[in-house]
N, CA, C and O atoms as a DFTB+ gen file, in Angstrom:
360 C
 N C O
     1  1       0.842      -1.171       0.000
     2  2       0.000       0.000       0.000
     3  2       0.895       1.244       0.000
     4  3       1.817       1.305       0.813
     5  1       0.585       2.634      -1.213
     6  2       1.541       3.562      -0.812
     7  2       1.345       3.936       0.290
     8  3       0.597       3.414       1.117
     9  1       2.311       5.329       0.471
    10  2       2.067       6.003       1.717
    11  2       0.505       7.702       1.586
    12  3      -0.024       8.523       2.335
    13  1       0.473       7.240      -0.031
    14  2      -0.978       8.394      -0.118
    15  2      -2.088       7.125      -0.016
    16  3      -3.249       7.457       0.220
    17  1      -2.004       6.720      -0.063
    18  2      -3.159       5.531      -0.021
    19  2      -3.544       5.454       1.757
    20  3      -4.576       5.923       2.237
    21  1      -2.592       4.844       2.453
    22  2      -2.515       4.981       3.959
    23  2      -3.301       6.423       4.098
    24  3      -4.528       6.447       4.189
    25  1      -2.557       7.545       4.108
    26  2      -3.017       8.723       4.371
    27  2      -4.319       8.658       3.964
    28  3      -5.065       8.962       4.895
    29  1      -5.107       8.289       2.595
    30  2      -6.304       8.589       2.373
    31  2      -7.091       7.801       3.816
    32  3      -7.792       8.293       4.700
    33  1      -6.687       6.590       3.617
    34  2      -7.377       5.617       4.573
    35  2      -7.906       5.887       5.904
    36  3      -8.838       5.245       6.389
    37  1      -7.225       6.966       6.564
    38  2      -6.785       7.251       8.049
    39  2      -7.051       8.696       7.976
    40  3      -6.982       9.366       9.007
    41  1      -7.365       9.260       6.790
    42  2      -7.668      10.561       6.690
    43  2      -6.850      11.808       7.839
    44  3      -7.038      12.748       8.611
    45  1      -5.811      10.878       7.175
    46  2      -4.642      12.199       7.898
    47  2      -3.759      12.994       6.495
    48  3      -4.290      13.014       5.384
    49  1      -2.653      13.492       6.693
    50  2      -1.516      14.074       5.802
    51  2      -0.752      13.029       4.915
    52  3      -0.684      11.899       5.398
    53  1      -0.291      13.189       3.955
    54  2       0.644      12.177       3.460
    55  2       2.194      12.488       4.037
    56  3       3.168      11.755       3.868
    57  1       2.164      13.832       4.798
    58  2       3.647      13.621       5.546
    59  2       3.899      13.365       7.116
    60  3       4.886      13.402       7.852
    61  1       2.072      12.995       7.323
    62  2       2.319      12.990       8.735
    63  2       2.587      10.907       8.916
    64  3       3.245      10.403       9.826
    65  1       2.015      10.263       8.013
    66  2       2.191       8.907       7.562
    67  2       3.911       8.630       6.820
    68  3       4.528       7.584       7.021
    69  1       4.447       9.753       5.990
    70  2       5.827       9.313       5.910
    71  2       6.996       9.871       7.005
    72  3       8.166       9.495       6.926
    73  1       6.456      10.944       8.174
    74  2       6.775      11.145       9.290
    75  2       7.050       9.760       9.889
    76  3       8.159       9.240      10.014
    77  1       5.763       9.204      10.270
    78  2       5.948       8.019      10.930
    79  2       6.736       7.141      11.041
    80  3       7.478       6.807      11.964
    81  1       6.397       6.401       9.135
    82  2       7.560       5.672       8.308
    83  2       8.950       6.316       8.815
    84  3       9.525       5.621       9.653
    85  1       9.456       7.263       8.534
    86  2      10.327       7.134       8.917
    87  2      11.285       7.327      10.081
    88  3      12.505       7.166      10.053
    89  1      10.322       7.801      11.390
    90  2      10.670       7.155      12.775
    91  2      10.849       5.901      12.687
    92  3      11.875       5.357      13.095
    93  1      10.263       5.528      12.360
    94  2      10.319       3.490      12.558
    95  2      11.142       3.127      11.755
    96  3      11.655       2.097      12.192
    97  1      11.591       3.426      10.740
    98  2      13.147       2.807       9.841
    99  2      13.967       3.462      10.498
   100  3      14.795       2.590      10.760
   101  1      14.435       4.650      11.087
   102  2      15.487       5.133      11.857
   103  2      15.814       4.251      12.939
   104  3      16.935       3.763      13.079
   105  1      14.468       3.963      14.003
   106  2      14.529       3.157      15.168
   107  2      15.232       1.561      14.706
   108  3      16.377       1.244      15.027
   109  1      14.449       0.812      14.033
   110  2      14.849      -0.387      13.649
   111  2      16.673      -0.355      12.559
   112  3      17.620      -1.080      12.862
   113  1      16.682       0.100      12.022
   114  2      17.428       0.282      11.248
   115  2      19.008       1.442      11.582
   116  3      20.063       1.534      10.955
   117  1      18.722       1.855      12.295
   118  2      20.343       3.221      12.471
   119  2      21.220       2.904      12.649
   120  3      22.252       3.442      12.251
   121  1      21.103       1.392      13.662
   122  2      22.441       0.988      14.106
   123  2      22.356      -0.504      13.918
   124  3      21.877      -1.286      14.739
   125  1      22.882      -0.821      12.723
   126  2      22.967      -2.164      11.941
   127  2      23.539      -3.267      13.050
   128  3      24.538      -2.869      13.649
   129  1      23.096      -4.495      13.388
   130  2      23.936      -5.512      14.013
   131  2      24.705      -6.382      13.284
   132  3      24.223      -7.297      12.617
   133  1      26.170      -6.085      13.400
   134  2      27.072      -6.523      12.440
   135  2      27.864      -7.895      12.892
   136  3      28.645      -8.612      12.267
   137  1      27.328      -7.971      14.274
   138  2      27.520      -9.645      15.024
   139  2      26.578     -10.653      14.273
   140  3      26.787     -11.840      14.525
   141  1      25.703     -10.394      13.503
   142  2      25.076     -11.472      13.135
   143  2      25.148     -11.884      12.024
   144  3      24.720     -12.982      11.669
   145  1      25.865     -10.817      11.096
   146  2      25.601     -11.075       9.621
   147  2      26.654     -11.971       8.818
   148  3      27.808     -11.717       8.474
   149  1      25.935     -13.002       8.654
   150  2      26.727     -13.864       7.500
   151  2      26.811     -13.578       6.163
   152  3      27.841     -13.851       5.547
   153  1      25.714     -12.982       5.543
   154  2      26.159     -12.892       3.703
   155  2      25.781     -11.390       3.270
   156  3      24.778     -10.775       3.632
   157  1      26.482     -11.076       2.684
   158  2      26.105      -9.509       2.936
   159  2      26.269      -9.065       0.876
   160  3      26.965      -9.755       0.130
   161  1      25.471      -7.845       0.398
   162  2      25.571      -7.787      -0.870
   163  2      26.203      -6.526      -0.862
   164  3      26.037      -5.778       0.101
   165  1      27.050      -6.135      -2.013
   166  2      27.552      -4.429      -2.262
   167  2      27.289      -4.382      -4.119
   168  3      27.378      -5.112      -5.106
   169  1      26.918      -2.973      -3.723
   170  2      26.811      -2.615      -5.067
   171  2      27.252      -0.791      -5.156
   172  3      27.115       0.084      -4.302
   173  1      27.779      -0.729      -6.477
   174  2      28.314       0.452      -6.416
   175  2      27.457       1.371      -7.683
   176  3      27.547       0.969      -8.842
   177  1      26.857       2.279      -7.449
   178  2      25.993       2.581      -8.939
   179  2      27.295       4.010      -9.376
   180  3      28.141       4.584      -8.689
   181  1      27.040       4.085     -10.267
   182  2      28.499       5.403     -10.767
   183  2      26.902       6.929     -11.004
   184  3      25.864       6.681     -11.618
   185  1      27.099       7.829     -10.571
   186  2      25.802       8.791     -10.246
   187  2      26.295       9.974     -11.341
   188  3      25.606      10.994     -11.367
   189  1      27.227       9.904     -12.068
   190  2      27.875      10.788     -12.939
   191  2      29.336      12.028     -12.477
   192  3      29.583      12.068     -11.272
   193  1      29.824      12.543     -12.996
   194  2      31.078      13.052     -12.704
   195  2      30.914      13.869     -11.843
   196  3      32.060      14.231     -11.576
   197  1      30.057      14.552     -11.056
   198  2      29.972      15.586      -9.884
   199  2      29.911      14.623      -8.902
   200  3      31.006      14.567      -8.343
   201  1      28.841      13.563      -8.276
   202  2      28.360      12.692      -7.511
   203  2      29.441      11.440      -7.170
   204  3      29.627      10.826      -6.120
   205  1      30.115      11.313      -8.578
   206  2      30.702      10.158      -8.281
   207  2      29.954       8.673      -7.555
   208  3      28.725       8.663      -7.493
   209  1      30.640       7.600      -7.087
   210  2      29.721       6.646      -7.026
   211  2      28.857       6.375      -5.501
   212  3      29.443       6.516      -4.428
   213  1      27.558       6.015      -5.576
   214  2      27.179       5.554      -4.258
   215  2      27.367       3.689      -4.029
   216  3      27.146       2.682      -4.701
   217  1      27.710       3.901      -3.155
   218  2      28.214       2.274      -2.221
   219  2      26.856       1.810      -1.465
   220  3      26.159       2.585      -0.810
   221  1      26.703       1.041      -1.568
   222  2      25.468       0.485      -0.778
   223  2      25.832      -0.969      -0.730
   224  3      26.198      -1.783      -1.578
   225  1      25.586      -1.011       0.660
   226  2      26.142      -2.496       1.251
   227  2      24.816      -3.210       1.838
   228  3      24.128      -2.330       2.355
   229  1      24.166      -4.549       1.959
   230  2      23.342      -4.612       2.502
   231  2      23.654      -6.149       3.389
   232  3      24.599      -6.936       3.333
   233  1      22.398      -6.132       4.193
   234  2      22.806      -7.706       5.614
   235  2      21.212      -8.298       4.220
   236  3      20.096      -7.842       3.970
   237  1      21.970      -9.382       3.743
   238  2      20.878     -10.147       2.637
   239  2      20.061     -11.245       3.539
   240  3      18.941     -11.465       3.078
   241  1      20.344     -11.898       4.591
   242  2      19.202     -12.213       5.912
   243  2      17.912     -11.196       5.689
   244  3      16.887     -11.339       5.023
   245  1      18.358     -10.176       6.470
   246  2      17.353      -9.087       6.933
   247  2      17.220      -7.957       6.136
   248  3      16.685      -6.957       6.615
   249  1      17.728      -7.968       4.709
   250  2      17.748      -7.277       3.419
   251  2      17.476      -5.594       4.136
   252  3      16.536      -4.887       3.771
   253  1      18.546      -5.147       5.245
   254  2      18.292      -3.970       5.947
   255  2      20.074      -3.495       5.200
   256  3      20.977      -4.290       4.941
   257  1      20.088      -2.011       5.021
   258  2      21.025      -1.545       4.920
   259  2      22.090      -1.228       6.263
   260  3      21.773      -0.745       7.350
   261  1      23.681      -1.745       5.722
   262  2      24.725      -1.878       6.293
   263  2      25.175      -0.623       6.184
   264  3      25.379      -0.054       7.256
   265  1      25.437       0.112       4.977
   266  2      26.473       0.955       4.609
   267  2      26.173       1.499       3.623
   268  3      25.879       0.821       2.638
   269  1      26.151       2.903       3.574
   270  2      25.408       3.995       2.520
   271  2      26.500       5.110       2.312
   272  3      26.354       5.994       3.156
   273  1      27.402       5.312       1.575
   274  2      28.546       6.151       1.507
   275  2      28.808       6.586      -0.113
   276  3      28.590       5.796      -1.031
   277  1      29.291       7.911      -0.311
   278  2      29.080       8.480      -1.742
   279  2      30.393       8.788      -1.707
   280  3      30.821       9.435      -0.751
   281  1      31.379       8.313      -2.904
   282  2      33.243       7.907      -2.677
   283  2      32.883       8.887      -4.166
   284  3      31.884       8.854      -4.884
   285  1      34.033       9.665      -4.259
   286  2      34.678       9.977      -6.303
   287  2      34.574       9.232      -7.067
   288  3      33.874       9.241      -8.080
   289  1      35.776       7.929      -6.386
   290  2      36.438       6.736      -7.284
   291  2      35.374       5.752      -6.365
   292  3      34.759       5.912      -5.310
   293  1      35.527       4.478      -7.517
   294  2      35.394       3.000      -7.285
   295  2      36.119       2.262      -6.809
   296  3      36.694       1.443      -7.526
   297  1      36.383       2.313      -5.141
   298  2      37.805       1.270      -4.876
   299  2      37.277       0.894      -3.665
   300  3      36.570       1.697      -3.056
   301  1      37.570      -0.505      -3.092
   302  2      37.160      -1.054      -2.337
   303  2      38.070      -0.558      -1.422
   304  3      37.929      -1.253      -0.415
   305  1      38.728       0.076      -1.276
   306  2      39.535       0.661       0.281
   307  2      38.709       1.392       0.975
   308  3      38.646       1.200       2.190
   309  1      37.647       2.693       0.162
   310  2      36.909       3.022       1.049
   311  2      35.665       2.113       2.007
   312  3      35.249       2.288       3.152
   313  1      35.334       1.133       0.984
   314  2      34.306       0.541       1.680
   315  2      34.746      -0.500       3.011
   316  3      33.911      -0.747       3.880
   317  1      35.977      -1.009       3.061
   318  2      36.784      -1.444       4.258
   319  2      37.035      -0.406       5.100
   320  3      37.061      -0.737       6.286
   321  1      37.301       1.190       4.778
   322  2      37.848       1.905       5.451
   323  2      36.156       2.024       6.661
   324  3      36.187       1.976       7.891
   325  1      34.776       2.192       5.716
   326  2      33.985       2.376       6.276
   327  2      33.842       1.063       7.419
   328  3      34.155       1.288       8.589
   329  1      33.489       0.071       7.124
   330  2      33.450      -1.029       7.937
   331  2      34.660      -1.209       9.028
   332  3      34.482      -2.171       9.775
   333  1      35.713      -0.547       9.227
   334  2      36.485      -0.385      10.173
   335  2      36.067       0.605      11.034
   336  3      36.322       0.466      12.230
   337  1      35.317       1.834      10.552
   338  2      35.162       2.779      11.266
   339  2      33.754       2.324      12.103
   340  3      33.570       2.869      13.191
   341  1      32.654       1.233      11.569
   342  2      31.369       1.049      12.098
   343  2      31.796       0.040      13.051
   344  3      31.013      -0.093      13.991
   345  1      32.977      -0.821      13.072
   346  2      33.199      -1.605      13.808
   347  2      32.855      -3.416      13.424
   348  3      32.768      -4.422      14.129
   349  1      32.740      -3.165      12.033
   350  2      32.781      -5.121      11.863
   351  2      33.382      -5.775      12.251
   352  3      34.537      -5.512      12.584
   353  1      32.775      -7.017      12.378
   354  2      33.742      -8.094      13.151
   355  2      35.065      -8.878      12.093
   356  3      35.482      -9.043      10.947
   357  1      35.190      -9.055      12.993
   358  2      36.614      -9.669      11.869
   359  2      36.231     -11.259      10.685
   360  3      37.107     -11.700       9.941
């Protein structure tokens, strides 16, 4: 169901329903548990020559985002550099 659909339903705002939404992905989601994750996916999309590329890492269990970071270049040093700084396990 979108989030204007909800809103019609409940006859509230459509930003007081993506308000919500996104209390509750902040809460569940801000601080990834990186003790549990066994298989994890990365993908790098290239966003054009100002943007350079976004990194997106995800826990493929709980298909919740790990790691969201916007690098120049394409090199896997930053994305280790990030996962050192969040604290992965070894």
């Amino acid at each position: 169901m979108t989030i204007q659909a909800v809103a019609r339903h409940l006859g509230v705002s459509w930003d007081l329903v993506k308000g919500i939404q996104k209390d509750n992905l902040n809460k569940r989601y801000r601080l990834p548990k990186l003790a549990k994750i066994k298989r994890i996916a990365l993908d790098e999309i290239y966003q054009g020559k100002k943007l350079g590329y976004l990194t997106i890492v995800l826990d493929l269990q709980r298909g919740a985002v790990i790691l969201l970071a916007m690098e120049r270049c394409r090199c896997t040093d930053s994305v280790l550099e990030a996962f050192e700084t969040i604290g992965a396990p070894d």
